[in-house]
N, C-alpha and C positions, 0 to 999 in steps of 0.2 A: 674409191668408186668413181666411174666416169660419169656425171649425174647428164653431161652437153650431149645433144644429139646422139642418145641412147636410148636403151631400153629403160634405164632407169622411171619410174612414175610416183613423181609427189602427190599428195591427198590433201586435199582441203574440204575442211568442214563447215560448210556454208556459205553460198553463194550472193550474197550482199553486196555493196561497194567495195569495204576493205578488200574482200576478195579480190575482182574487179581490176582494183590497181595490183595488187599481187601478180596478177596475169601480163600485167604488161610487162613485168621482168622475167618472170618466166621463159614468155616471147622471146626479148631480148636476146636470153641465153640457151633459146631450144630447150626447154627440159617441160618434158612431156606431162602433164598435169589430169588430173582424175576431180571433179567437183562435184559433190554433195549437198543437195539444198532440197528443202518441204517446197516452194512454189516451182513452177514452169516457167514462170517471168524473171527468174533471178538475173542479176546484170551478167552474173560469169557465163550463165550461157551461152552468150556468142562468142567467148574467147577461150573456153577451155579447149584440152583435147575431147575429154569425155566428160559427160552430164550427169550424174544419177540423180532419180527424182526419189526423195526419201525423206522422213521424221529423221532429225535429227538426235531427238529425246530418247526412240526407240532401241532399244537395246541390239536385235538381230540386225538393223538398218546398219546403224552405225559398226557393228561388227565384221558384218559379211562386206562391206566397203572396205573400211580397214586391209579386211584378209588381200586386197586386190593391188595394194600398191607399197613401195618400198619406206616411204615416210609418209608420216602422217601429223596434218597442221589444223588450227582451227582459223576463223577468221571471226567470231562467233565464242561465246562461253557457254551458253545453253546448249551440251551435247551430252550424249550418255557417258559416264565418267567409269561405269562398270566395263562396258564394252571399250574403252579403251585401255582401261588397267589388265584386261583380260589379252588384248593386243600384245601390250607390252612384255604381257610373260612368254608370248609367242615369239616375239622377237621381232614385232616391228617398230619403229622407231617411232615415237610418239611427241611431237614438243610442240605446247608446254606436256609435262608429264601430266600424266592424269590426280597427280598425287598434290600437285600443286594447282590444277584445276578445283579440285575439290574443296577444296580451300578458299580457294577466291571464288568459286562460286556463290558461295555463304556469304555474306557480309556479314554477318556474327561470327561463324567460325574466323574469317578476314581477320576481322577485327582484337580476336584473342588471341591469332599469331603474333600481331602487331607487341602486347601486352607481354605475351612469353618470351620474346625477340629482341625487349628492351627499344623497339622502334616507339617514336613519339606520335602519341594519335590525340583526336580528342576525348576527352571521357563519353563512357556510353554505359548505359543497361540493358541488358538483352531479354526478349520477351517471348513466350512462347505464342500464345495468345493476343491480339490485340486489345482484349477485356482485361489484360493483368495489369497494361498501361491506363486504362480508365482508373483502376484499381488502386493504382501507384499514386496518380494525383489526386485521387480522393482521400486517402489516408497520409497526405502528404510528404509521400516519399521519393516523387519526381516532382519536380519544379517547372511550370511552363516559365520561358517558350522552350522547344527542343526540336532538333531533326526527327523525323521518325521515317525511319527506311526499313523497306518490306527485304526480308533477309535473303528472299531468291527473286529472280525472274525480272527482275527493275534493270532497265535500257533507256538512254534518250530521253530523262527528267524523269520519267515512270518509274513510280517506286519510291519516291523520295518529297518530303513533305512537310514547311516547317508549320509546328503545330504551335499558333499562339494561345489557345483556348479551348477549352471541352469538344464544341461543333466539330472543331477542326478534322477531328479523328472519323466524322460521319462517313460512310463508302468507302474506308479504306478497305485495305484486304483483311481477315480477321486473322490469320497465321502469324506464322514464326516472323518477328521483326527486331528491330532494337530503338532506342532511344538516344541520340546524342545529343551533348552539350550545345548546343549555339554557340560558333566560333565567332565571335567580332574580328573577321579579318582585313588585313587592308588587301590584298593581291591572293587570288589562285593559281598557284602556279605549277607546272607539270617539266617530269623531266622522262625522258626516253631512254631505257638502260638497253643496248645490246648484248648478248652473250652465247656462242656458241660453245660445243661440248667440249671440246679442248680448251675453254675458262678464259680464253682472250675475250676482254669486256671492254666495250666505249660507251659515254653517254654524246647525245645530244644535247646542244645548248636546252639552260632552262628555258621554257615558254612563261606568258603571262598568258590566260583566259580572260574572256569577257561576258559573262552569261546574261540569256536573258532574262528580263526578273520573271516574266509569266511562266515559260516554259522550263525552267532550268536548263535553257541547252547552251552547249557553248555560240555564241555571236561570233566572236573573233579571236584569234590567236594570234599572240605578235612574239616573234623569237627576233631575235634574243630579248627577254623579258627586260624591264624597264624598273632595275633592279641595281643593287650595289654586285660588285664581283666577291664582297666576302660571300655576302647572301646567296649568289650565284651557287659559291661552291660548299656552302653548307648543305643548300639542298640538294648539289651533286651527290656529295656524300651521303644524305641520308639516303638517296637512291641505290645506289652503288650496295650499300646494307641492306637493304629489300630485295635487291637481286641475289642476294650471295646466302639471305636466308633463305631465300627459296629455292637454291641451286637452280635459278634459271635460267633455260635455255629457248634462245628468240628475242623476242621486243617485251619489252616489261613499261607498261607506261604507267609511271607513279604520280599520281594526282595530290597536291597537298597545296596546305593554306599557311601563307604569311601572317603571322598575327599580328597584333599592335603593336607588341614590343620584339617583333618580327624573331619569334621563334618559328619553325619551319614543326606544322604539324599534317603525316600524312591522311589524306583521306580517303581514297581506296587505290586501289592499281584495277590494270589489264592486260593478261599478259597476252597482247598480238600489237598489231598494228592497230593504230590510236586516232583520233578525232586531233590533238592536241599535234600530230607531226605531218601533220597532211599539205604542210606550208615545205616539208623538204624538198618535194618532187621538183621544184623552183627555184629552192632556195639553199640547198644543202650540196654538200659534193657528192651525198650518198645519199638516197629519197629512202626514208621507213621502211619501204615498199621490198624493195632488193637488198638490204640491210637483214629483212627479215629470212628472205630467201641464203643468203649470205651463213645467219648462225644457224639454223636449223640443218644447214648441208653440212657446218664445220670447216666452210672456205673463211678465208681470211677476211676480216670485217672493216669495211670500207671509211673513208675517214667523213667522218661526221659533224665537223666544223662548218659555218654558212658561207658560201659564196657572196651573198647579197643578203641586207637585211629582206623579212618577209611577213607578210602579216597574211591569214586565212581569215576567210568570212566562210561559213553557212549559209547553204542556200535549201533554203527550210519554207514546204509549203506555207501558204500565206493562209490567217484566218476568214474561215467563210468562200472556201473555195475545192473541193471536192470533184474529180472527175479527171479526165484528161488532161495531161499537163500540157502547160504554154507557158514558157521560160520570157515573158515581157520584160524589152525593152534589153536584149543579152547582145542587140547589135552595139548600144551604143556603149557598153562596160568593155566590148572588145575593140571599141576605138582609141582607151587609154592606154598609155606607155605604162609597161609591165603586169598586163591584166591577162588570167589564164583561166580562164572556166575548165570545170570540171564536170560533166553532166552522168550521174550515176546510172540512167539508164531505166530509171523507175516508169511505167508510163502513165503511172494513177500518183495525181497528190491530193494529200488530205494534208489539216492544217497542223503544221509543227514536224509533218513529215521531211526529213531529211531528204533532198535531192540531187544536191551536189554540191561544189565548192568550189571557191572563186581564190586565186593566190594572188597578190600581190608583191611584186620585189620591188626593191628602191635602198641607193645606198643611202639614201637619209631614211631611218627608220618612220620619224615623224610626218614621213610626207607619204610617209608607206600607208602610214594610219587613216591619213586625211583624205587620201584615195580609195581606202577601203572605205569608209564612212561615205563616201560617194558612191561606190558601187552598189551598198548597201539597200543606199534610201533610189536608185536606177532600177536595180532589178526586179522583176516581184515572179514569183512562181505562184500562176493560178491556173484556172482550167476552163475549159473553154465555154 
């Protein structure tokens, strides 16, 4: 199929940042683009060819969209997983499949793939109720402390909870959740699996993560992680086995934890474009971004090794600052050598909210660091 300056039209399922950068490769190669998002404000709107305004959740929404175009992507997990399984027996192209959406939508269900799959995770018990987990430590059949993550709908630290004590569990959500172990790890680390339908698969060097302790969101991402190269390619490998169990097709980004005695334990995925490779666009020979665009077409997948080391920072609304955003202080982060701002386009921050992202390259990784940690504590996103 001629996908360049045709009639051919990709579908994307939600118009966020990820999207966003998606767009710009698109651009790049002329291929006509259709975008789907619930706000009016999404960032894809000034870059797509076409907008639709739509519930993503909604079953007719996301279907009668589908019908309109020749493949269909997400950028986003919260999507209706019927109307697109209903797609697929129609015959339009779907990736990730809906089959393996479903799956990873759950974090329980997630999680018992992992277990049936033989992949290493952390221990967990799954709970239908969050009264079965008050239940459990009362009769003493869970041991605080534990993760406790809400089994749908959790994005961007939401969702996710470590419960040292009874209170803790106060306002959670009361549904479907699970319980896991407390990993004592030393490093979080992520790797990037690509895979289009004809099964030619690359990974992305491993990343290290830095999160923050309040929010649990990533602070910093430094690739190549700061890691042994056996360790490197073990968790290649457990990646590369996640991808091949889920016959996936697109970006798979496998999040997992070095432990103490650095066994590599995974801890969830997602299958699009990722938080964790957003340091490529700068730093790779291939950005996530076109990589993505790349398996989902079935063209030949680009080479995935760094140019330059690269460290990302997050540029995450500031606490106590709500209303129109003002990016302070973004003159002087663009005076340093190899400093790239990313501005998603949001025009409301609220605190902890995601805004853009900042790359840094440098062939000394360590100085890569010591420049992010300066751009860090330079910028601030508040509102006016």
């Amino acid at each position: 199929m001629n996908y360049f300056s045709s009639n051919f039209k990709l579908g994307i399922l939600g118009g966020g940042q990820l999207g966003k950068m998606l767009l710009y490769n698109t651009r790049k190669f002329d291929i006509y683009t259709a975008v789907l998002d619930s706000s009016e404000e999404a960032p894809c709107k000034i870059a797509s060819d076409e907008f639709h305004l739509g519930d993503l959740m909604n079953y007719d929404v996301v279907y009668n969209f589908g019908k309109q175009v020749d493949v269909l992507t997400i950028e986003i997990e919260n999507v209706n997983v019927d109307a697109l399984e209903d797609l697929e027996k129609e015959g339009v192209k779907v990736y990730p499949a809906s089959k393996t959406l479903r799956t990873i939508q759950n974090k329980a269900k997630q999680k018992l793939f992992y277990i049936d799959h033989n992949l290493p995770t952390a221990p967990f018990t799954r709970f239908a109720y969050l009264s079965e987990i008050e239940d459990a430590i009362k009769n003493g059949s869970l041991e605080l402390p534990f993760v406790w993550k809400a089994a749908q709908f959790g994005y961007d630290g939401n969702g996710v909870k470590i419960v040292k004590k009874l209170s803790d569990l106060e306002n959670l959500p009361k549904g479907e959740c699970i319980a896991e172990n407390l990993i004592p790890f030393k490093n979080e680390l992520a790797v990037i699996v690509a895979r289009n339908p004809s099964g030619e698969t690359k990974t992305y060097p491993v990343v290290e993560m830095e999160f923050h302790p309040e929010a649990n969101q990533v602070e910093y991402v430094i690739c190549p992680a700061r890691i042994s190269n056996e360790l490197a390619k073990k968790a290649m490998n457990i990646a590369l086995k996640v991808s091949k169990s889920f016959e996936h097709v697109g970006l798979l980004a496998v999040e997992m934890f070095q432990t103490q005695n650095d066994e590599i334990l995974i801890n969830e995925v997602a299958p699009r474009p990722h938080n964790s490779g957003h340091q490529t666009i700068e730093a790779s020979y291939t950005s996530q971004f076109e990589q993505h665009i790349r398996a989902i077409l079935d063209l030949p997948l680009g080479r995935t090794d760094n140019k330059v080391g690269g460290v990302m920072v997050n540029l995450v609304g500031a606490e106590g600052f709500t209303g129109n955003v003002v990016y302070k202080n973004i003159e002087n982060i663009m005076k340093m050598d190899g400093v790239t701002p990313h501005i998603y386009g949001k025009k409301q921050t609220r605190p902890f909210r995601k805004m853009g992202h900042v790359t840094i390259v440098n062939e000394d990784l360590g100085e890569a660091r010591r420049i992010a940690q300066e751009v860090k504590h330079n910028i601030k996103v508040i509102s006016e």
